[in-house]
C-alpha angles and dihedrals in degrees: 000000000000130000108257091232089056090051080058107043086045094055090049100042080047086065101041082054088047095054121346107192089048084057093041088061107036087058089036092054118087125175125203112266140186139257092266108067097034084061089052104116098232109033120091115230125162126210127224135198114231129173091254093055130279132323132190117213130195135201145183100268087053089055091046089053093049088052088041093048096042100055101021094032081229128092130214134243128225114224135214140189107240106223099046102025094221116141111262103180137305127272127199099269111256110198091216136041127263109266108234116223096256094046094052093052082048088061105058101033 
């Protein structure tokens, strides 16, 4: 049987293959929300600095994550191309970066 996470990356990268711009902005798209939910365990909100105060914004992705996290204990990334920046698919979220091979032999010499 498949991990529950992989039944969630397949069905977005699914999308993203479906129709990628719809995708791109969906995940791109965040709306103000309260303290409530950006208080909520799970879903993911960021807070901005504006010149009238702050304000803490929510999007689909967060929402995903809090789904993700809540039932798999793991969250997704979102990926990009890098020279374009356009959304290419979504990856399990790792907390740190990938160590290259020479950094790593940096690392234990």
């Amino acid at each position: 049987m498949k991990e529950t996470l992989a039944i969630f990356l397949d069905l977005l990268n699914e999308a993203v293959e479906a129709d990628p711009q719809a995708m791109e902005l969906l995940i791109g798209h965040r709306v103000e929300c309260n303290n409530m939910l950006a208080d909520h365990p799970t879903i993911q909100c960021m807070e901005n600095t504006m010149p009238d105060g702050k304000k803490t914004y929510v999007g689909m992705l967060g929402v995903i994550n809090g789904i993700c996290e809540k039932i798999t204990g793991q969250r997704v990334a979102a990926q990009y191309e890098k020279g374009s920046g356009a959304l290419i698919g979504f990856c399990a979220y790792a907390d740190t970066l990938p160590v290259k091979a020479n950094e790593e032999k940096d690392r234990t010499s």
